[in-house]
C-alpha positions in Angstrom: -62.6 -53.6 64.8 -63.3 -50.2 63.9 -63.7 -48.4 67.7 -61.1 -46.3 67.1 -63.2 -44.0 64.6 -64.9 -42.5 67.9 -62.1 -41.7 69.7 -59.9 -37.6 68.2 -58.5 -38.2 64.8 -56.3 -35.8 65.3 -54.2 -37.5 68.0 -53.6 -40.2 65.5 -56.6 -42.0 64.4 -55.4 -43.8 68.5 -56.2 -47.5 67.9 -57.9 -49.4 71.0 -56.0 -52.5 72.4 -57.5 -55.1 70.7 -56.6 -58.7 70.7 -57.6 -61.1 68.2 -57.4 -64.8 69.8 -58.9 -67.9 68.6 -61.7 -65.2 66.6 -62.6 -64.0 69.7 -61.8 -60.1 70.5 -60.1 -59.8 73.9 -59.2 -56.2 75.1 -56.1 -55.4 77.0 -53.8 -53.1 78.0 -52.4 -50.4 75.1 -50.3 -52.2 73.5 -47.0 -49.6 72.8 -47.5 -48.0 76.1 -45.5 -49.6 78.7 -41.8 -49.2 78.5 -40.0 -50.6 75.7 -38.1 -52.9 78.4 -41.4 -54.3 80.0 -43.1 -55.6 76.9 -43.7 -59.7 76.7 -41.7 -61.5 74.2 -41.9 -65.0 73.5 -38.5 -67.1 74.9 -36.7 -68.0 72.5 -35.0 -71.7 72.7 -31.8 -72.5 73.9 -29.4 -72.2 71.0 -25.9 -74.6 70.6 -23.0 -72.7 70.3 -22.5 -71.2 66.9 -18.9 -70.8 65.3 -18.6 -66.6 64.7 -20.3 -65.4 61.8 -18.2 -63.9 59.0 -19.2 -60.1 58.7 -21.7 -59.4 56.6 -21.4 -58.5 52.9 -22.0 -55.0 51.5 -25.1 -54.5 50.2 -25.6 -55.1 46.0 -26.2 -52.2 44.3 -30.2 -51.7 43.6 -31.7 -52.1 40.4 -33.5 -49.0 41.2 -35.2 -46.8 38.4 -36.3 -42.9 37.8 -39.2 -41.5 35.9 -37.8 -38.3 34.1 -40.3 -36.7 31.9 -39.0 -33.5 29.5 -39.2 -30.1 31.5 -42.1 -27.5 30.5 -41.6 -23.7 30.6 -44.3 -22.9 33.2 -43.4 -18.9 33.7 -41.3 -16.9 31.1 -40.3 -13.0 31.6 -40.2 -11.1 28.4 -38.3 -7.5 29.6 -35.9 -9.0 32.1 -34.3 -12.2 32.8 -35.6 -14.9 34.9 -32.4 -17.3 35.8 -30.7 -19.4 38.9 -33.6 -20.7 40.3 -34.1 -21.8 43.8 -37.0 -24.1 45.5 -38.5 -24.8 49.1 -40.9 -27.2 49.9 -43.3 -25.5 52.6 -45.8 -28.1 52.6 -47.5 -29.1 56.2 -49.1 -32.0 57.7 -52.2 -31.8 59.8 -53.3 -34.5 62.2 -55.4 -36.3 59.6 -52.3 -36.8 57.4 -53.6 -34.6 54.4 -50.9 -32.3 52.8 -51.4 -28.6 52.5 -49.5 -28.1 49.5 -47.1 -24.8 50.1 -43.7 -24.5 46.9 -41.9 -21.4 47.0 -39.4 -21.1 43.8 -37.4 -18.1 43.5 -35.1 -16.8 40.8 -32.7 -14.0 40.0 -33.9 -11.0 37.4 -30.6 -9.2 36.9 -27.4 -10.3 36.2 -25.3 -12.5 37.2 -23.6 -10.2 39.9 -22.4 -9.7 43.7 -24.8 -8.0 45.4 -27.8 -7.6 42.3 -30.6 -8.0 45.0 -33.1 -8.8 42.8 -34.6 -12.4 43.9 -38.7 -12.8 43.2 -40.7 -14.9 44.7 -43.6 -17.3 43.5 -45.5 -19.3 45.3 -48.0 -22.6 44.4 -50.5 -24.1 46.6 -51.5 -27.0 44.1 -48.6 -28.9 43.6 -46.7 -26.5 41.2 -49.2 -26.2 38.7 -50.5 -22.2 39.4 -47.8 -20.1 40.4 -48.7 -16.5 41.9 -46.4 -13.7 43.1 -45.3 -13.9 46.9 -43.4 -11.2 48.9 -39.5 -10.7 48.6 -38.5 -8.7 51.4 -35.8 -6.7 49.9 -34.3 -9.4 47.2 -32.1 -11.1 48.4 -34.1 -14.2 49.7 -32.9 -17.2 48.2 -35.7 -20.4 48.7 -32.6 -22.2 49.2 -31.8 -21.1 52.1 -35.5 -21.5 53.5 -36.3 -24.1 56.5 -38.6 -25.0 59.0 -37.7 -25.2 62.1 -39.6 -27.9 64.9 -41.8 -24.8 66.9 -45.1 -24.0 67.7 -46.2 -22.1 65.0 -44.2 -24.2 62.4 -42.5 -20.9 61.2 -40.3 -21.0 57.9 -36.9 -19.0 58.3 -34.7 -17.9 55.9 -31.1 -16.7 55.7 -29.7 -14.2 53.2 -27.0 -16.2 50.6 -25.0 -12.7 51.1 -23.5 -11.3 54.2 -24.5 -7.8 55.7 -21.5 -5.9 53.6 -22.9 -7.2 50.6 -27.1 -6.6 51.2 -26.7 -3.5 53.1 -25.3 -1.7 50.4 -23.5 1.6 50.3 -24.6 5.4 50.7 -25.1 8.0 48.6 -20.9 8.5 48.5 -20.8 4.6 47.5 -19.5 4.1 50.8 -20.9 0.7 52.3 -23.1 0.9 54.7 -21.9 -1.6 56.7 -18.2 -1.7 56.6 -16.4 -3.7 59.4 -15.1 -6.6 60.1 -18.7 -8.2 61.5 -20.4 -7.2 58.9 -18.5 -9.9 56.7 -20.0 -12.8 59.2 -23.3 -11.7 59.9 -26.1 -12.6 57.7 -29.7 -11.2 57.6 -32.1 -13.8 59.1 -36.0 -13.9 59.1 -39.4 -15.4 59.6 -42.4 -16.1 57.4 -45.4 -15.5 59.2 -47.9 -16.3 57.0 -47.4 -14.9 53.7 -44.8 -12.1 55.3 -41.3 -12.2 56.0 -40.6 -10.5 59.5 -36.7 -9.4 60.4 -36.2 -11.2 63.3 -34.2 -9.1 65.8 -31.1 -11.8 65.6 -29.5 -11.6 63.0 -27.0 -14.7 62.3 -23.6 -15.1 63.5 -21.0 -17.2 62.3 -17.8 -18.0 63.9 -15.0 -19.3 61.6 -12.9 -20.6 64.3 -10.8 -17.5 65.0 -10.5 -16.4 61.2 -11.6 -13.1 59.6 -13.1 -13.8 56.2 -13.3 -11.1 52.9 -16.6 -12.7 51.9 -18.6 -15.9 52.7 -21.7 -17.4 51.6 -24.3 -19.6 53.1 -25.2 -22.2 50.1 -28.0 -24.4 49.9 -28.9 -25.1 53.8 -29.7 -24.8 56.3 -30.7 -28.6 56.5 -32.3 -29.4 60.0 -30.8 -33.0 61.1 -33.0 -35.9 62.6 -32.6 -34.5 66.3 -35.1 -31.9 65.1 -32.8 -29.3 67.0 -29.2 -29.3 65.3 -28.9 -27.1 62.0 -26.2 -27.6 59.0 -25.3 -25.7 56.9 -22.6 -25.4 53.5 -20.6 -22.3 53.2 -18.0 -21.0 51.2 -16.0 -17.4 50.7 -12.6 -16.6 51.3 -10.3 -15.4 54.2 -9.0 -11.9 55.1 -5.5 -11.2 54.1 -4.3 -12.3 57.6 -4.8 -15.8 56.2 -3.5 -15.7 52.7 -6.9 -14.5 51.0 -7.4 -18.2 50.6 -10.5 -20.0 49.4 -12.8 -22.2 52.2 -15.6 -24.3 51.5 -17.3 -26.0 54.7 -19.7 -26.6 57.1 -21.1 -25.0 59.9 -23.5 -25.8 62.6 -26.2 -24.2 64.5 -28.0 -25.5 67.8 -30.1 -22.5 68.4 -32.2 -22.0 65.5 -30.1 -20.4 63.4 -28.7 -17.5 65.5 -25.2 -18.3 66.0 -23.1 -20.5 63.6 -19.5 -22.5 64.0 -17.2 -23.8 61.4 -16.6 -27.5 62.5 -14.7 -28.7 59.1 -13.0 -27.3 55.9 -13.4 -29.4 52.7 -11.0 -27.6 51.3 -8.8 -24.5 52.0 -6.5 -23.2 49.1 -4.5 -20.3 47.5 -6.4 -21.2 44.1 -10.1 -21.5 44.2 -11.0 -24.8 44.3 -14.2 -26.4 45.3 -17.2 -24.2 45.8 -21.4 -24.1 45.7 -21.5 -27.0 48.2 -24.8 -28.5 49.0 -25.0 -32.0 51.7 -28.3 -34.0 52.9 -28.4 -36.8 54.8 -28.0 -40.3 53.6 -30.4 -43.6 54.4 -27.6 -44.8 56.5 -27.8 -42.3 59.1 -24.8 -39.9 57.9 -24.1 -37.5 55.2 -23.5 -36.7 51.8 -22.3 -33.3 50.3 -21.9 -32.2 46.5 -19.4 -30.0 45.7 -18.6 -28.2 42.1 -14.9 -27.7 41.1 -14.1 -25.5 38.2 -10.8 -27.0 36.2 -8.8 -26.0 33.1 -9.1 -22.3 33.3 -8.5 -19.9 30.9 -10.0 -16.8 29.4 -10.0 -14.6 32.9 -10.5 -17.5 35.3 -13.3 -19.2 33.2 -12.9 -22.9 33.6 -13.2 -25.3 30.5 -15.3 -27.8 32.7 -17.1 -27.6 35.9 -16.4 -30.8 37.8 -19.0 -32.8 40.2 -17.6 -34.4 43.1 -19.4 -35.8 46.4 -17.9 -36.3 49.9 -19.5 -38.5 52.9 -19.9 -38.4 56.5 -20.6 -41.8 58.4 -22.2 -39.4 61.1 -24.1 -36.6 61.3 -22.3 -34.2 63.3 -20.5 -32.6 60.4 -17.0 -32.6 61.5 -16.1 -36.0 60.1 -15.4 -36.3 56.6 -13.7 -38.5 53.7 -12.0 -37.5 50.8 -14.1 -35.8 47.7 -14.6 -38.4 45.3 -15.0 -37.3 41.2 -18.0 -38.1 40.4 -18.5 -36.3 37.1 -16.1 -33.9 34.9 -18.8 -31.8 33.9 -22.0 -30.8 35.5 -20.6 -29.6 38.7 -22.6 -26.3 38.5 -24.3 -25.5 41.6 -25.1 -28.8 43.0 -28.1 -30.0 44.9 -28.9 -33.3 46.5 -31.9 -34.3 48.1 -32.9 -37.5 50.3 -36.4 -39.3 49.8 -38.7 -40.3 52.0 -38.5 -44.2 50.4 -34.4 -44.1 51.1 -32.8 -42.7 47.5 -31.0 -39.4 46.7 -31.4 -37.0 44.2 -28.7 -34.9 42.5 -29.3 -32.4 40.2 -26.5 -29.8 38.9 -25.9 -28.7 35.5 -23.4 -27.2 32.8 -23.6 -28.7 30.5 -27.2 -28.6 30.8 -29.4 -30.0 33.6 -28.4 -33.3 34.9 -30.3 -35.6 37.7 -28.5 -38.4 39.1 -30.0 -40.9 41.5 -28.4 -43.2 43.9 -31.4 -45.6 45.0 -29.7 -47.3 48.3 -29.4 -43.5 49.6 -25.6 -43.5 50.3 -24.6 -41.5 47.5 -21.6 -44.5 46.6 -23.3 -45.5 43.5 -24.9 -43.7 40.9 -27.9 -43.7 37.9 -27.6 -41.3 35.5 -27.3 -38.3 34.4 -30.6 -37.4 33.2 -31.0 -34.4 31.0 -34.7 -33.1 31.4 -34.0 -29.6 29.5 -31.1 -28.6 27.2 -30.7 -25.1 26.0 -27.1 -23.7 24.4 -26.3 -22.0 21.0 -25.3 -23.8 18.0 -23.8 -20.7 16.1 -21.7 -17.6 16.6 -18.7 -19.0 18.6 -15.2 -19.4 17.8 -14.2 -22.1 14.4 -10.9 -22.2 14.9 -7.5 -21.8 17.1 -7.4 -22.4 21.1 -11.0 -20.7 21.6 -12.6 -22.9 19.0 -16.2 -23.9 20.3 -16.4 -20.9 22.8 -18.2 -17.4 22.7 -16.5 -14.4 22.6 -17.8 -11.6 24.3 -17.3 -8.0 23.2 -14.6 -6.3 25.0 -15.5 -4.0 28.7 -14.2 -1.0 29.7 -10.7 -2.5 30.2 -10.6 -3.5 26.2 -10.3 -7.4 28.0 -12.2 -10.1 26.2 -13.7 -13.2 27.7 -14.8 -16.2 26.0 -16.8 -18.7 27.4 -17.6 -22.2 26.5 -20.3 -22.3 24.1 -21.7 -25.3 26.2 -22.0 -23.4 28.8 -24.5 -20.7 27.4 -28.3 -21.2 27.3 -29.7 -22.6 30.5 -26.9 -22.1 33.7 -27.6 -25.4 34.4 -28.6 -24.3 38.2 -32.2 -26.5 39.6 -34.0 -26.3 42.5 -35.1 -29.8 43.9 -37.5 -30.7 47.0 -38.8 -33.7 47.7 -42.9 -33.9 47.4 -43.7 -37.1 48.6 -42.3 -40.6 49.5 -40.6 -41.3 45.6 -40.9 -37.7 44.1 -39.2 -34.3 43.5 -40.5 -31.4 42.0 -38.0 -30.0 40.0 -37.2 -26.6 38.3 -34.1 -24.8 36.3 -33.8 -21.9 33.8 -33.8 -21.5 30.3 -31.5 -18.8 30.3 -28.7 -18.0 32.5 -28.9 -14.2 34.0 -26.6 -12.0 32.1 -24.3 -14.2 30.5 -27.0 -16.9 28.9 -28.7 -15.6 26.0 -28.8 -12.5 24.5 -30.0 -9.6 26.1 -34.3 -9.2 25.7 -33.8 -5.5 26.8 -30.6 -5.0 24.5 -27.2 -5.3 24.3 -24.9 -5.1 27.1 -21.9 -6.6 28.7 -21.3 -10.2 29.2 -24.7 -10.9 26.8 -23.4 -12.9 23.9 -25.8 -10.9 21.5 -24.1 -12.5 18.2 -24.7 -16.1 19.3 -28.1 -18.2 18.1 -29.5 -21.2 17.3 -30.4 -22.3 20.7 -32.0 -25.7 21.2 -34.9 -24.2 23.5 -35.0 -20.6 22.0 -34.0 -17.3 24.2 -37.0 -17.2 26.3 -36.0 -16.0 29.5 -37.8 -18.5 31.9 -38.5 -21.6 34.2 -38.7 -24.9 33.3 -40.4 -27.6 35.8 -41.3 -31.4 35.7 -41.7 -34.1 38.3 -39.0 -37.2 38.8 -40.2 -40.3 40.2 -38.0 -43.1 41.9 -38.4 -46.5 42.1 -35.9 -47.7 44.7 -35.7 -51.2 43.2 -37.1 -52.3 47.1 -40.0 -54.8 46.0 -43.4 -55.0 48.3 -43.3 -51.1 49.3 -46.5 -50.6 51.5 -48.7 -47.5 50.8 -48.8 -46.6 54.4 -49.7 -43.1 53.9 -53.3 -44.3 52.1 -53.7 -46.9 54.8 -53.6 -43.7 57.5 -55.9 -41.5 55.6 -58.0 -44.6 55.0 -58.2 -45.0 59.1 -56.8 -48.8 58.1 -53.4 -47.9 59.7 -53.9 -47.1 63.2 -51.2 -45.8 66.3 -51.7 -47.6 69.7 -50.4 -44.2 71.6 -53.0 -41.7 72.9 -49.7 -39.2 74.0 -47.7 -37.5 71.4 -45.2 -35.3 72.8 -44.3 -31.6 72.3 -40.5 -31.7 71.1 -37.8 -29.6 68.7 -36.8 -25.9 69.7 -38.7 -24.2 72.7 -37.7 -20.6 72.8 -40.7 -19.5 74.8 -40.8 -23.1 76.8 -42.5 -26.1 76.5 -45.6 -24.2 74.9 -42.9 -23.2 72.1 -42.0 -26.5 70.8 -43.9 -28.4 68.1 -46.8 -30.5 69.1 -46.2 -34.0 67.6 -48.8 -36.3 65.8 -49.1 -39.8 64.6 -49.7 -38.1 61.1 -45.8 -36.8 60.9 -44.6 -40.5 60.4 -46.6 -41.0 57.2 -46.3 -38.2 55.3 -43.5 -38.9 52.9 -41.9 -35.9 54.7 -38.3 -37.1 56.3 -37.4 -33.2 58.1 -37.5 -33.8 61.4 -39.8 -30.8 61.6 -42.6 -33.7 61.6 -42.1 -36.3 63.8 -43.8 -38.7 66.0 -42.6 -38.4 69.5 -43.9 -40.0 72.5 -42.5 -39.9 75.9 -41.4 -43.3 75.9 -39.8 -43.1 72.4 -42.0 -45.9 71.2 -44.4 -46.0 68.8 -46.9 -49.2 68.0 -48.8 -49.6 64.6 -51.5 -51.9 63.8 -52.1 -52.6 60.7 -55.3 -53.1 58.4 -54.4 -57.1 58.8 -51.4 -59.5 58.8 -49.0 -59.3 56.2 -46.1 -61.2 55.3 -43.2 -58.3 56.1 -39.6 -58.2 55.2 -38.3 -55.0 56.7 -39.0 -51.7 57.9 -37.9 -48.9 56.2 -37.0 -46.0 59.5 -35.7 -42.5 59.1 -35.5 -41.5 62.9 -33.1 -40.3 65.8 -32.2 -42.4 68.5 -30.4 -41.1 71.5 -27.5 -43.2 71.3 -25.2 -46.2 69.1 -27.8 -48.7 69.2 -30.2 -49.3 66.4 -33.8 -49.2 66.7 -35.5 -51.9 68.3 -38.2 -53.8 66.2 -40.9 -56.2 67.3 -43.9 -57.6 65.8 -47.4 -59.1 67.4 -50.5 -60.7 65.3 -52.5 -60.3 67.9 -51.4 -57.1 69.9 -50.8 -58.7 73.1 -47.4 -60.9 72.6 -44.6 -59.3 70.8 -41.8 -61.0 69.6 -38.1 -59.9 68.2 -37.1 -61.2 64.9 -33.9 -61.9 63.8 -32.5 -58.8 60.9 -30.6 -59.0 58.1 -27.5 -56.7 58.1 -28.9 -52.7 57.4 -29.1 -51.7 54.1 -29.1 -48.3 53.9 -32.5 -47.2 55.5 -34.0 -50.5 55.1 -33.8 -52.9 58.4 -34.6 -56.2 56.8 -35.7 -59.3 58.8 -33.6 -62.8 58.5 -36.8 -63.9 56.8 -40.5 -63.0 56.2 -42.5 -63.2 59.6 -46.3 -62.9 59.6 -47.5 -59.3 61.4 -50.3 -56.8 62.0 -48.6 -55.2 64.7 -45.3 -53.1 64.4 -43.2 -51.8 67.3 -40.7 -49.0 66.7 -38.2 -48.2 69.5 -35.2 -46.2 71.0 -33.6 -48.4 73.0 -31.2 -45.7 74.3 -31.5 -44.0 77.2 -33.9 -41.5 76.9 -31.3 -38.3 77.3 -33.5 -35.3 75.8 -37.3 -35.9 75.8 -37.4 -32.5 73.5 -35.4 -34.6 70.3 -37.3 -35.7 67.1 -37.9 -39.3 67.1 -39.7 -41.5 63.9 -39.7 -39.1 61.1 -40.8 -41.6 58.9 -42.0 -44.9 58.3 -42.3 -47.4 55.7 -43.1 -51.0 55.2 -42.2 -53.8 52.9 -43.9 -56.8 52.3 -47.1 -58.9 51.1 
């Protein structure tokens, strides 16, 4: 039972046909690599008319569970600050399934100001335990705006958080450098190649549907979709005076790597700012789920009283159909970030007051665990004891003999976390002990908008980064290890072709070369994904198991849902009957007895370039 050692492991540890019948082993044809449409089931018997079925009943909440050990300061900054940070998850698959652990985290070291330019980059290659320094570019890289795309080379983009009249600057007269209109919609764009970041000779465009904007930035995205080839993004800025200066907060969308953008919806568009530092993900159902903060109760020069968390879903993924934000929280709204797992759950981390984690384990973001508070930094003395300030900081007065006061909740850490996904049920998390500017006091003396008089901080005024490690149990019992079971060569892919697919900008030698690897990874981005020309994809597992559903993040090429069919012997497949979807999880009617696993589209095939399984899982005993 073990031929398929001899054949390339790199094409997927391919698994001969092998039949198992009456103990004897009969060869025949691959299973997985006829068309989905030809493949033998057993008949099923005639069945008597059946009155209609009621619909079935929403899913129960799961008793899901996180894992949320204290942070640790990992890197501290005596002489400057070290605040806002940002994460990307540049980790790789190679054909034999192992991980080439890649995190870039990035954080600001000035203050808290339009324009500062001053983002440094770290880089780990063991998980996040040994950080060293990695290459900028001119400061203004922001790891949240890091993806990578489904090409050749794998290649990492990134796209400035600023437009080009912010990071250009101005000239020796204080003029900017780059004053007209375009400038405001145009943001810097490049490539890492290797451990460089290359200007790409496009920059990217975005087209806000016929309306000149004053400012805009692109926040926490782009997010590549299951196609492999469709981009999201969340912005938000505010429109020219020919549109009442108002404040926007949306989406946009890219189908050509990043190049050109659209606006295809407005969460919100007022006279007032409103909701702002919008982040979305997908959720297990196949749609979308964006976090939005809202700052309420203003006072002291526009500074709210509480930043509030709301979410807002999409039962597609297109981006242009949305419900109504929901509150989800009254405080810790503060630059949101939400993150899907590879086992089906979302993670939400914002901030202020503190750093809070929420988790919603069916991965629809309607129900909620939490918040979790892994690090807690703010000042216990120095603020205001009495009258309509009481319990908030007040600053020394600017130029303008103004004062502002500020919650004293809201010092210490600012409450903004990066958060990637690792593997099937982790994140690798990171925030700030000090918020740029504003925070703590000053290590390089006193200055504006540094609340030198305040103390007693929880965590101390060490400007630095804090990081730890979540881990979610989705309350799913019988979760197979099917990533140990492929680097084991126990879990085996009947296909011997994997197809190139994603973006091809120099042609079919462009796109991304697919292996079986991609679909076991823990990895949902489409930028790994098994694809094979059929859009059908056999496993064979280490033996028969008992199984009560798969667990599928994948495209398909139209409205109906993936086909599923199990063998025990590789030869006849049959279709059980499934339980209604819950979330990511197709379960079956009842247990049925499997080694072999068949995963289709069955679509018509429309675009033979799309993404296809991004990632499998398996439940049962």
């Amino acid at each position: 039972m073990a031929l398929h050692r001899s054949l390339p492991r790199a094409l997927g540890r391919v698994a001969l046909a092998i039949a198992v019948a009456a103990g004897v082993m009969v060869t025949a044809s691959p299973p997985g690599l006829s068309l989905p449409d030809a493949e033998e089931e057993t008949p099923a018997a005639p069945a008597a008319p059946a009155a209609p079925a009621a619909p079935p009943a929403a899913p129960a909440a799961l008793a899901g569970s996180a894992t949320v050990p204290p942070g640790a300061l990992f890197t501290v900054s005596d002489d400057h600050f070290m605040g806002f940070p940002g994460l990307f998850n540049g980790a790789s698959t190679n054909g034999e399934g192992v991980r080439n652990q890649r995190l870039i985290a990035g954080y600001n070291r000035n203050r808290d100001a339009v324009g500062a330019g001053s983002v440094v980059l770290r880089e780990s290659t063991d998980g996040g335990g040994v950080w060293g320094t990695f290459a900028s570019a001119d400061g203004y890289l922001q790891p949240m705006n890091f993806v990578r795309l489904p090409v050749a080379s794998g290649a990492v983009y990134a796209i400035d958080f600023e437009d080009l009249y912010t990071t250009r600057g101005t000239d020796a007269d204080g003029n900017p450098n780059c004053a007209i209109q375009w400038c405001r919609e145009v943001f810097n764009r490049r490539m890492l190649a290797g451990s460089t970041w290359v200007d790409v000779a496009e920059d990217a465009k975005v087209y806000f549907a016929g309306k000149t904007v004053a400012w805009a930035r692109f926040h926490q995205g782009p997010i590549l979709m299951s196609d492999g080839r469709t981009m999201l993004s969340t912005m938000y800025g505010r429109y020219g005076q020919a549109h009442g200066w108002t404040w926007f907060t949306g989406v946009v969308r890219s189908g050509d790597g990043g190049q050109n953008w659209s606006l295809v919806h407005e969460f919100s568009v007022t006279a007032a700012q409103s909701f702002a530092e919008p982040s979305l993900a997908p959720t297990s159902d196949g749609g979308l789920i964006a976090v939005l903060r809202k700052d309420e109760n203003f006072k002291s020069r526009a500074i709210p009283s509480n930043v509030a968390l709301y979410t807002v879903r999409s039962s597609d993924q297109t981006g242009e159909n949305w419900g109504a934000p929901i509150l989800l929280s009254s405080d810790g709204g503060n630059s949101p970030s939400v993150e899907l797992l590879g086992n089906g759950s979302l993670v939400l981390a914002s901030g202020r007051t503190d750093n809070q984690l929420r988790f919603s384990y069916d991965g629809r973001g309607t129900t909620w665990d939490g918040p979790y508070r892994p690090w807690t930094n703010y000042p216990t003395t120095g603020g205001e004891t009495s009258g309509e300030f009481a319990g908030w900081y007040r600053y020394d007065a600017d130029a303008s003999g103004c004062c502002l006061y500020r919650p004293m909740r809201h010092l210490g850490s600012s409450g903004t976390m990066g958060v990637e996904a690792i593997s099937g049920n982790q994140a690798f998390v990171i925030g700030d002990n000090c918020g740029s500017g504003w925070g703590c006091p000053c290590p390089w003396g006193a200055g504006w908008m540094c609340p030198q008089r305040a103390g007693g901080y929880t965590r101390g005024t060490t400007h630095g980064l804090w990081k730890t490690t979540v881990t979610v149990n989705n309350g799913r019992a019988g979760r197979l290890d099917l990533p140990a079971m492929f680097r084991a060569d126990q879990l085996t892919v009947a296909e011997t072709a994997f197809s190139r697919y994603g973006l091809c900008p120099d042609g079919i030698a462009g796109c991304r070369q697919s292996y079986a690897a991609f679909a076991f990874d823990g990895d949902i981005r489409s930028d790994t994904s098994l694809v094979t020309p059929n859009r059908s994809v056999t496993l064979r597992l280490p033996r028969a198991y008992q199984l009560t559903g798969v667990g599928l993040h994948m495209n398909l090429q139209g409205p109906a849902d993936a086909r599923i069919q199990v063998s025990t012997d590789g030869v006849t497949f049959t279709t059980p009957a499934r339980a209604a979807r819950d979330g990511y999880l197709r379960p079956f009617a009842s247990p049925v007895t499997a080694q072999y696993v068949r995963i289709s589209d069955p679509n018509t095939i429309t675009n033979t370039l799309e993404a296809f399984l991004n990632e499998v899982e398996l439940y049962g005993s």
